[in-house]
Every structure is written in structure tokens, then in C-alpha cells.
N, C-alpha and C positions, 0 to 999 in steps of 0.2 A: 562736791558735796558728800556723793557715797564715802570715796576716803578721809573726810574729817569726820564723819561718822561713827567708821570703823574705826579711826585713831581714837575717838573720842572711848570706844566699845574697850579698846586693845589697853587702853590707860586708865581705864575706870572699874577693869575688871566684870563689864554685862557683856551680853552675847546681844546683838544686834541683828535681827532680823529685815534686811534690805528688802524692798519689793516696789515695781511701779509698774505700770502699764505700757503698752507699747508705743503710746503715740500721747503727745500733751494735748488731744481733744476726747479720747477715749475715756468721758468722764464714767461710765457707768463699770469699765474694768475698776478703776482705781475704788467707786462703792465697792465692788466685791472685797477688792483687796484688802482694802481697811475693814472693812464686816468679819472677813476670815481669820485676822488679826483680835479683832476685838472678842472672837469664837473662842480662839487658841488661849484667853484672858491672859495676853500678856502683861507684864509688870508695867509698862508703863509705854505710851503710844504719842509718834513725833510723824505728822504728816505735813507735807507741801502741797495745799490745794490746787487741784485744776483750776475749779470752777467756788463762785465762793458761797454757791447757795447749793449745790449738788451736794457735797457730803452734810447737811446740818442734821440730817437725822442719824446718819452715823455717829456724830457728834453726844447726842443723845443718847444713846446707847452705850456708849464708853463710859459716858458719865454714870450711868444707872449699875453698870457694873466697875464702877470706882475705878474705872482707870484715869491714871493723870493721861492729858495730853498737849503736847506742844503744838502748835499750830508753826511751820516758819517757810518762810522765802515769799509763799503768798496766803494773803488774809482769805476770811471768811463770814460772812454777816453775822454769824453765830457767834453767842459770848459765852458757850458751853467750852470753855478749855480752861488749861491753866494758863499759858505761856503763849503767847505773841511772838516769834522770834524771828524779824525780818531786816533786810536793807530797809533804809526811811525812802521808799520810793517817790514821795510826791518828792521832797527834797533830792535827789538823784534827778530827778525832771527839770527840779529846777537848774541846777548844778549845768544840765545838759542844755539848756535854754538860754542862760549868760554866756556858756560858751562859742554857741553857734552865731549867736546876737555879736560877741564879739569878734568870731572872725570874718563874719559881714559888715563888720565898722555900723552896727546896729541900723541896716535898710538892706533890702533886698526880697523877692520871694524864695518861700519855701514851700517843702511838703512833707509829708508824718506818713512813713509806715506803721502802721499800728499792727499789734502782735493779734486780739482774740478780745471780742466781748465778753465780759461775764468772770476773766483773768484779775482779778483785784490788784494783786502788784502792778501790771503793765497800766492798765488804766489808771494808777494814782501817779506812773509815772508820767504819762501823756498828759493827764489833768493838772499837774505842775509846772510843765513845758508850757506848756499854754496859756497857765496862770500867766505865769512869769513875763509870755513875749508880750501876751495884752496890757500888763499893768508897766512895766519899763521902756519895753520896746516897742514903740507905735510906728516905725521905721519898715518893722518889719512884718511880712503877710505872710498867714499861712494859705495857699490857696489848693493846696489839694492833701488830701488822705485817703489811706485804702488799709482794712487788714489785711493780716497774711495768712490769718488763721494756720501759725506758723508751721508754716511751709515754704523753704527757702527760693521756689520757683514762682508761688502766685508772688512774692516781694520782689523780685526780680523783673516780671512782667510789670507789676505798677509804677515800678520806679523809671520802669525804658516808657510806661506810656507818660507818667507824671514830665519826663523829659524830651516825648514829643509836644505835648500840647503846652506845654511853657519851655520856651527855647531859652527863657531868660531866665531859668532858675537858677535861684543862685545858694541854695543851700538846702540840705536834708538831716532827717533826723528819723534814728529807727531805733523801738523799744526796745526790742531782744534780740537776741542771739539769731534766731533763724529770719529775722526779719534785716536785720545788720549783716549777714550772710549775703544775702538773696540781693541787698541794695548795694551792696559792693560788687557782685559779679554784675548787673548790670551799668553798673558807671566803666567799668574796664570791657565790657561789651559793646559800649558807645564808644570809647575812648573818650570817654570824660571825666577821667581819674585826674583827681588835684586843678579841674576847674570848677568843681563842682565842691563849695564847702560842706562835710556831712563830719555829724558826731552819730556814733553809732553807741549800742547799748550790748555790755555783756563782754569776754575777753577768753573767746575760745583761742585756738592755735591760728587758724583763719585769718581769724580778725586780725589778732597781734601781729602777723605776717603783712595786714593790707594797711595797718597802721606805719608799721617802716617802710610801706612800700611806697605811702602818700596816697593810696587809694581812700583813706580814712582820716581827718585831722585829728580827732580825741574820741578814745574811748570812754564813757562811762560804766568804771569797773566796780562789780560786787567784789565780796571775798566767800564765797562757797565751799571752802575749804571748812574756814573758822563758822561759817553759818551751819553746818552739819555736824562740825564738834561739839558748837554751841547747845543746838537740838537736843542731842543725848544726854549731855551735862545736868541741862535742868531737868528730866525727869530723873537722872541719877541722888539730883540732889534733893530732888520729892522724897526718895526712897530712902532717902539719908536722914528725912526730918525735917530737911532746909526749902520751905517755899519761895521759886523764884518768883519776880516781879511778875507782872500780870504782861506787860509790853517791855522787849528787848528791841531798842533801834539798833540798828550798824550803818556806819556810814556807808557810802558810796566814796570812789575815787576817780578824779578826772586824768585821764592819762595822753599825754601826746609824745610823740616820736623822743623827744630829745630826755623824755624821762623812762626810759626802756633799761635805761642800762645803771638805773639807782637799784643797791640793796634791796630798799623797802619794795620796791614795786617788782623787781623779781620775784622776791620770795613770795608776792600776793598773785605774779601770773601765773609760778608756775611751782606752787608745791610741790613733796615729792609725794606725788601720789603713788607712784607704782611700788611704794613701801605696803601699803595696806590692802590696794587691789589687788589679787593673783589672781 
């Protein structure tokens, strides 16, 4: 996301000032960050919420001193922005709910690592999943959840107790990255890699690795590249005269082992980031 950023910065001709906090719960860094930003009156301001109620007043103050800004990757209850610019996560939930339904032959249990309360992306994409298995799939039960409040070891421990106390699970599904992390080292810690059906969420190096390894049957992938070029674009093109739409969707992509080696899906796991990063 930082390098489609920067490409977006390096091909637009603006200077892009990068910054986030240390950890994706340290909501009250990321107020400063945005505050010291908003101080500095930059031209034009693209955040990825933690939390979706914690920055609204920062929100307000961009606004009062005219700064456009983009909201993208996760929403915010606040309708003080210009630009919306995310994956359609309830949809990526669902996406991720037919798949797992399918490779259960639609009956079996399951359980949900969930990422973080108060996360808007993950929760709309959990509340799609779940849409989805209750209104199609009556086959299938979710019978436990835990978050990770992403941290790749509390999902690691839920996922090894979710698979003591149901010996008969037969499928998993985890919202994010550190949550899809943490629920793959425990199935290869049990040695229950590829008896255990799981779609995971997100397509670090990790993952893409547990997905050929059959640790993983399908990924559901963002594109973070293009979501971070995107971000800058529209406020470039604030500044240009041109106001973008109010709401930018992207889709999601569902990925399994035997599609690793298409074009398109290379180029979406593995830009070349290390052109922009130094």
C-alpha cells in the first residue's frame, strides 16, 4: 500500500508524506499523527482508519481547515470526507463464505478468527460471511469465534483450542492477515494442515507460501498496491479541479493454489515494490 502510494506520488509529481503508528491497535498514536498532519496544512490528507469512531474529530478539523481527505482500506462512521476508497469488504466476506461452503460440499462446522472490534473493514467482512452461510448455507454451523485483536499468537492459540474442543471441525475462516497468519501456524502445529478446510484473508508472503503448501485452500486477496495509488490520485485530482466520487469499491479476489502461476494474479501478489521503497 506504502509503494502504490509512493508510485502514485513518483507519477503525479506530489510529495507524499508516509506515517502510521506502531501497532494496528494504537489508536490514539495514529490521532496524533493525523492532528500533526493536519498542523503541517498539508494539501490534501488519505488515511486508513484503525478505529472507525476514534479519528471523527480529527475528521473535523481537516474539514474546517479545507483539507480534502480520502478515507481508504477501512471506513469510518464519519461522513466528513471526500473519498471512500476501499475493497467492498462485506462482499469479499461473502466471496469468502461460498468458498468455504463449497469446499464443505455445504455441511460441516466451522469457526471465525475475527481481527478487532471497532475495525469497520474486518467487521463488514465477517458480517458478510455470515450473512451469506445463514441465508444459503443452513448445512453449515458456525460454532465458535474468538478475536485476535491482531496479534498472530492470541489466533494461533484460538484456533489450537477451537480445534480441541470441536475434534470435528471441519472448516475455518480468518479476516486478516495476522489473524490468517496465526490460524495457519496452528493447523501445521496440530498437524492438521489440508484436513482442515480454511480460507484465509489478505496475501502477505506467508500466506502465499501456506497456500502452495495446502496449509491454506483460498485466499481472499485485496490489491493494496492499486488501493494506495488510488488514495493519492483522488486527492491529486481534488487539486486538479476534478472531484472524485464520494465511494470508490475494489473488488476482492479469491485465489487457490492452481491460480498462483496466472499473470494477473502475480502481478496482484507481488508488485514491484522495492522500485519505490528504499
Amino acid at each position: 500500500m506504502q509503494a502504490g502510494a509512493l508510485a502514485a506520488g513518483r507519477e503525479l509529481k506530489v510529495d507524499v508524506l508516509w506515517n502510521g503508528p506502531p501497532s494496528e491497535t494504537d489508536y490514539a498514536r495514529q490521532v496524533q499523527i493525523v492532528d500533526s498532519m493536519i498542523a503541517r496544512q498539508v494539501d490534501g490528507l488519505a488515511v486508513a482508519a484503525q478505529d472507525r469512531s476514534t479519528l471523527n474529530a480529527s475528521l473535523d478539523r481537516a474539514a474546517i481547515a479545507h483539507i480534502p481527505v480520502t478515507v481508504f482500506d477501512s471506513g469510518v462512521d464519519s461522513t466528513n470526507y471526500m473519498t471512500f476508497l476501499a475493497t467492498n469488504n462485506y462482499q469479499a466476506g461473502q466471496m469468502a463464505a461460498r468458498k468455504l461452503a463449497a469446499l464443505l460440499n455445504g455441511k460441516g462446522k466451522i469457526a471465525m478468527i475475527e481481527h478487532a472490534p471497532g475495525s469497520k473493514s474486518t467487521m463488514d467482512r465477517e458480517a458478510g460471511f455470515e450473512d451469506i452461510m445463514h441465508k444459503e448455507f443452513p448445512g453449515v454451523q458456525i460454532v465458535a469465534r474468538q478475536y485476535d485483536m491482531s496479534e498472530r499468537s492470541k489466533a494461533m492459540d484460538a484456533t489450537e483450542n477451537f480445534l480441541t474442543a470441536y475434534p470435528d471441525l471441519a472448516g475455518l475462516f480468518a479476516s486478516a492477515e495476522p489473524g490468517s497468519v496465526g490460524t495457519g501456524l496452528a493447523l501445521k502445529s496440530r498437524h492438521m494442515a489440508g484436513k482442515v478446510k480454511y480460507v484465509a484473508f489478505d496475501a502477505s508472503e506467508d500466506l502465499v507460501q501456506d497456500l502452495r503448501d495446502g496449509v491454506i485452500d483460498a485466499l481472499v486477496a485485496q490489491d493494496p498496491f492499486r488501493m494506495g495509488y488510488q488514495a493519492v490520485k483522488t486527492l491529486v485530482d481534488k487539486l486538479s479541479g476534478v472531484t472524485p466520487p464520494k465511494v470508490i469499491d475494489l473488488s476482492a479476489t479469491v485465489i487457490t493454489k492452481g491460480d498462483l502461476e496466472k499473470p494477473e494474479i502475480k502481478s496482484l501478489l507481488f508488485p514491484d515494490i522495492k522500485k519505490y521503497l528504499n
